[in-house]
C-alpha positions in Angstrom: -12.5 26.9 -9.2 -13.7 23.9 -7.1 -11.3 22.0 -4.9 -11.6 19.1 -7.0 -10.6 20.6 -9.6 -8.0 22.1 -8.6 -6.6 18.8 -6.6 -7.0 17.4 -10.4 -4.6 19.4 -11.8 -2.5 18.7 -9.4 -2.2 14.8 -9.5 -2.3 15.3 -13.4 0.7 17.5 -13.2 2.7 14.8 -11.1 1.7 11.9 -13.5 2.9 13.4 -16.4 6.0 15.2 -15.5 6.7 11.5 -13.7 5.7 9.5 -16.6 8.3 11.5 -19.2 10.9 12.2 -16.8 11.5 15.4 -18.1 9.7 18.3 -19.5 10.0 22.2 -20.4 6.7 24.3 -19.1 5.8 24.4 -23.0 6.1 20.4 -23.8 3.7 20.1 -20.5 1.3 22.8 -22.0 1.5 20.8 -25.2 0.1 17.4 -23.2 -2.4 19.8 -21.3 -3.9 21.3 -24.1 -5.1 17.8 -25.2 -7.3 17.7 -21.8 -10.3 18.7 -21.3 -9.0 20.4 -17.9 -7.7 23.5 -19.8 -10.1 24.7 -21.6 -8.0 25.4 -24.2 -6.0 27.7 -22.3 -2.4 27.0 -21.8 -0.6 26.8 -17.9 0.9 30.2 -17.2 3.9 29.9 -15.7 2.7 31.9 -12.2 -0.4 29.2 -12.1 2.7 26.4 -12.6 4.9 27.9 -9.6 2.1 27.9 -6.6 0.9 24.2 -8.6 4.1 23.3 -7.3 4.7 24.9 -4.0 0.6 22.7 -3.1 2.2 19.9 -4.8 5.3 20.0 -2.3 3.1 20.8 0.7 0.3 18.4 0.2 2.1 15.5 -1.1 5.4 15.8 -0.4 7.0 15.8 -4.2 9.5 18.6 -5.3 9.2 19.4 -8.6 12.5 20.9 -9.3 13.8 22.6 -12.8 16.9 21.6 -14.4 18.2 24.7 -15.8 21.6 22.8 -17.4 19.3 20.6 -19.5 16.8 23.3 -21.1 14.8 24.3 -18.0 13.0 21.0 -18.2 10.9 20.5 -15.1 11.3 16.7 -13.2 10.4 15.0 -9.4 13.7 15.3 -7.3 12.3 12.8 -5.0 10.7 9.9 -7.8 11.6 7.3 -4.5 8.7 8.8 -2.9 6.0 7.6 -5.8 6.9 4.1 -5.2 4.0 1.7 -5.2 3.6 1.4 -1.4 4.1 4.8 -0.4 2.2 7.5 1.1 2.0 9.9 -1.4 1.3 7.2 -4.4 -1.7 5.9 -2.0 -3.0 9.2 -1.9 -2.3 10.2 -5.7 -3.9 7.7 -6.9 -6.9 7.6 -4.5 -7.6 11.5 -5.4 -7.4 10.5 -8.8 -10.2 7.8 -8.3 -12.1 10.3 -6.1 -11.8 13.3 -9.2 -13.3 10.5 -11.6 -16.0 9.7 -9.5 -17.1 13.1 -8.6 -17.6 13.7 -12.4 -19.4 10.3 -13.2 -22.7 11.2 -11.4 -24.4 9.7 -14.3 -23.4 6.2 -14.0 -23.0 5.7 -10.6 -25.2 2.7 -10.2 -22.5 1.1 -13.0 -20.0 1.6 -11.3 -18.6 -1.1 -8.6 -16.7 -0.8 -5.6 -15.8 -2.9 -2.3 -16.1 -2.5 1.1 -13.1 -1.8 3.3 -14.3 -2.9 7.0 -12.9 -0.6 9.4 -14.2 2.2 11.9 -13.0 5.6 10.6 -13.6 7.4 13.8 -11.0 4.8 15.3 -8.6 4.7 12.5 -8.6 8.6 13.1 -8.1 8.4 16.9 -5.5 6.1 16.3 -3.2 8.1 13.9 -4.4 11.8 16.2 -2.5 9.3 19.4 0.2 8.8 16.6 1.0 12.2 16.2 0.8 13.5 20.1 3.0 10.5 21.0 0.2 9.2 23.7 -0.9 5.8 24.0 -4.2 4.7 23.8 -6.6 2.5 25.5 -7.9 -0.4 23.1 -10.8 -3.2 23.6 -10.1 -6.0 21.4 -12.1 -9.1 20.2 -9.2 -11.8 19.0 -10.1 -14.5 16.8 -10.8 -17.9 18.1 -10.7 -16.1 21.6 -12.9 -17.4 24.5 -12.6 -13.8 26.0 -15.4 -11.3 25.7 -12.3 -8.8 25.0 -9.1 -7.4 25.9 -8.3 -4.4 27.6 -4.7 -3.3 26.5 -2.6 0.3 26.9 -0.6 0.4 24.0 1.8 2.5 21.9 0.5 3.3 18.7 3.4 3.1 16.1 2.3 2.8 12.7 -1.4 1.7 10.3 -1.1 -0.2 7.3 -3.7 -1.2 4.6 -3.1 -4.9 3.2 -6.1 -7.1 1.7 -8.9 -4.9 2.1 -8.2 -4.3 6.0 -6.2 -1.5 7.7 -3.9 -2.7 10.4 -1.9 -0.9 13.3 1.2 -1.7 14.9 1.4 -1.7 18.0 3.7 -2.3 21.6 2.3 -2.6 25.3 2.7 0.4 27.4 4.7 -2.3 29.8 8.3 -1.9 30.3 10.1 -3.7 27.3 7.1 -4.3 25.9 6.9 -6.5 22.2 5.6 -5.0 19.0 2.3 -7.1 17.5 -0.3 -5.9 15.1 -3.7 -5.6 15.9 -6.6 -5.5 13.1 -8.9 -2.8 13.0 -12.1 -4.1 12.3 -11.7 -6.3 15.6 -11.4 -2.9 18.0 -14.6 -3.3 20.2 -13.3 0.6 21.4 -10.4 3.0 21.0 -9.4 6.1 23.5 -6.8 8.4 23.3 -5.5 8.7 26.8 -2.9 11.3 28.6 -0.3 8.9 28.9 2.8 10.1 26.8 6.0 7.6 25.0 9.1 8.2 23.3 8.6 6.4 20.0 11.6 5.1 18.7 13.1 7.4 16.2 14.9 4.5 14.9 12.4 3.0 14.4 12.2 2.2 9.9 8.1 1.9 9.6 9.2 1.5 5.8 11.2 -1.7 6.7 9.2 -3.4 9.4 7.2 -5.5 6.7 9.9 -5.4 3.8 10.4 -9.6 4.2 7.1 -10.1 4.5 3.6 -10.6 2.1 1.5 -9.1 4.2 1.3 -8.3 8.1 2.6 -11.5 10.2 6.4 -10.5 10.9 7.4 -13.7 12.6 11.3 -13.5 13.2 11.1 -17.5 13.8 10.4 -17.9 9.7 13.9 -17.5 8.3 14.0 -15.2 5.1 14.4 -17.4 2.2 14.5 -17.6 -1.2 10.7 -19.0 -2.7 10.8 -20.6 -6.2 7.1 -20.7 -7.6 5.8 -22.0 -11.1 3.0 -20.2 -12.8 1.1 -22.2 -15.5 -0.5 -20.5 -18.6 -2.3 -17.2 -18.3 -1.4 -17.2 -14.2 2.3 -15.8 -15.2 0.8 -12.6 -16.3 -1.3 -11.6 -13.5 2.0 -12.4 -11.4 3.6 -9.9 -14.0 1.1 -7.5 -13.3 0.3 -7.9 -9.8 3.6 -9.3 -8.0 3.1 -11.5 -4.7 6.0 -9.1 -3.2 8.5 -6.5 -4.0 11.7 -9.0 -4.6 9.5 -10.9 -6.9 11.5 -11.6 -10.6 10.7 -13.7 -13.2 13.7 -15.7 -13.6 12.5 -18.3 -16.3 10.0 -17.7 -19.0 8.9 -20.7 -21.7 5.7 -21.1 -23.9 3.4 -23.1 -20.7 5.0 -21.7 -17.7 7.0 -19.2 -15.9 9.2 -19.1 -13.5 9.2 -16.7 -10.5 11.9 -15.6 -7.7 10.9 -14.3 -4.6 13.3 -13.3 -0.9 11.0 -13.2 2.1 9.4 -14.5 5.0 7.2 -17.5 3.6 4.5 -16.9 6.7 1.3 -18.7 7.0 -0.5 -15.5 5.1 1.6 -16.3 2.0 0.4 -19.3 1.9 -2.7 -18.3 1.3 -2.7 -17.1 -1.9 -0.8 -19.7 -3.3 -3.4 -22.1 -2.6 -5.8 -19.6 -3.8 -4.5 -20.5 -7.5 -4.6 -23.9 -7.3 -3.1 -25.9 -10.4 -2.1 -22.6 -11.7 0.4 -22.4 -9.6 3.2 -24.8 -7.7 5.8 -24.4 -5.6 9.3 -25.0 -6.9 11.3 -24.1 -3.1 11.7 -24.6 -0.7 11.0 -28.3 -0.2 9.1 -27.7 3.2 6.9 -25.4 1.3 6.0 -27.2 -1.5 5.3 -30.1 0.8 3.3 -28.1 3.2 1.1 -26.4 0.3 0.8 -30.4 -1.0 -0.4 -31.8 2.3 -3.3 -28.9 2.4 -4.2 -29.5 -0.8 -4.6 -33.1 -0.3 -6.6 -32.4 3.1 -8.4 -29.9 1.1 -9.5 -32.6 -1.7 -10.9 -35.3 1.4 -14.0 -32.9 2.0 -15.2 -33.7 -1.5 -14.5 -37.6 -1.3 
């Protein structure tokens, strides 16, 4: 059987054991019998047992059986499928990738975007992540005079936000700070023989939490953000939240109103200007004035 196959069966067996909760071997044979990845032929239970030791290795989910409740079969650790994990990123991305690989046919219908980033760099980076070694970067800032900057740094962790991947970083100097550099402006990346200690204590998971995207500025107190969506904008919020703590605390027949706790940084405001009069900010009053005044600047360009 093909890898990609295989890897197909996989990511269907996590969805559907995680989308019921529970399941016996012979109510997930019943689902699989209605795809056109068995053949007709039901799951045997051997086949079932190494799915889920690959499962556990590749991804990092237990599958674990209940024998109190009917031998049903469930995902010990759901927390790990949440929407910004790991192993959701890569489920779902293998699940895209097995879709593609069998729509040869109508490729040219078939749209995607660009992600700009240099793989070979990306992959340097995250090798010097795993030996604990810093590495040498040439960087091209924005807005900066400077050909480029030569910096020894600490690589701690990558993120993906907005179409661009992102690594965090801290100079190599003694008590160094932590900043974030974006990929697609590394002129060059080398992995050099210069060992850290990361930080064990160090919560990756956490370092963003208060924040929409990747600025974690510590001077932009963590507040409570009120916003107003207008018509058909309340759903795509409901669909696609600005942030984690977002909750819709008021719903009527024009508008909705949404709660959200974090850092309201100069890269939130960007999509809320983005929506225009779809959208206005509630609190706090600094915010709504600020999104006002560059609204109003915004309008001058077409007097």
């Amino acid at each position: 059987m093909k890898s990609y196959a295989i890897f197909q069966q996989y990511i269907w067996l996590v969805n559907i054991i995680h989308k019921f909760g529970k399941l016996t071997l012979a109510e997930i044979n019943h689902h699989w019998l209605d795809t056109d990845m068995s053949e007709g032929l039901p799951i045997a239970r051997s086949t079932f047992n190494r799915h889920r030791d690959a499962i556990l290795d590749m991804f990092g989910v237990v599958i674990e059986c209940d024998k109190k409740d009917r031998f049903r079969y469930y995902i010990y650790n759901a927390d790990v499928l949440e929407e910004e994990s790991i192993q959701n990123w890569m489920l779902s991305t293998l699940s895209v990738n097995s879709i593609l690989s069998e729509s040869k046919g109508v490729y040219d219908r078939i749209l995607l975007e660009k992600i700009p980033s240099d793989g070979d760099n990306l992959y340097k980076f995250i090798e010097a992540m795993k030996c604990s070694v810093c590495v040498k970067v040439d960087y091209k800032r924005y807005g900066s005079n400077e050909v480029k900057t030569t910096m020894i740094l600490e690589p701690y962790f990558v993120k993906l936000f907005n179409k661009r991947w992102y690594a965090l970083v801290k100079s190599s100097k003694p008590n160094g700070d932590l900043f974030t550099l974006a990929f697609d402006r590394i002129l060059s990346l080398e992995i050099t023989n210069e060992k850290f200690c990361y930080d064990k204590g160090f919560d990756s998971a956490t370092w963003f939490r208060d924040c929409y995207g990747i600025v974690n500025d510590t001077d932009v107190k963590i507040e409570k953000v009120l916003i107003r969506a207008f018509g058909r904008e309340a759903n795509y919020l409901r669909d696609l939240p600005f942030h984690h703590s977002q909750k819709e605390i008021l719903k009527e027949e024009d508008y909705s109103d949404f709660e959200l706790t974090l850092r309201p940084t100069a890269d939130f405001w960007t999509p809320l200007l983005s929506r225009g009069a779809a959208i206005k900010v509630l609190q706090p009053q600094w915010l709504a004035d600020e999104i006002k005044r560059i609204h109003q600047e915004a309008a001058k360009l077409y007097k």
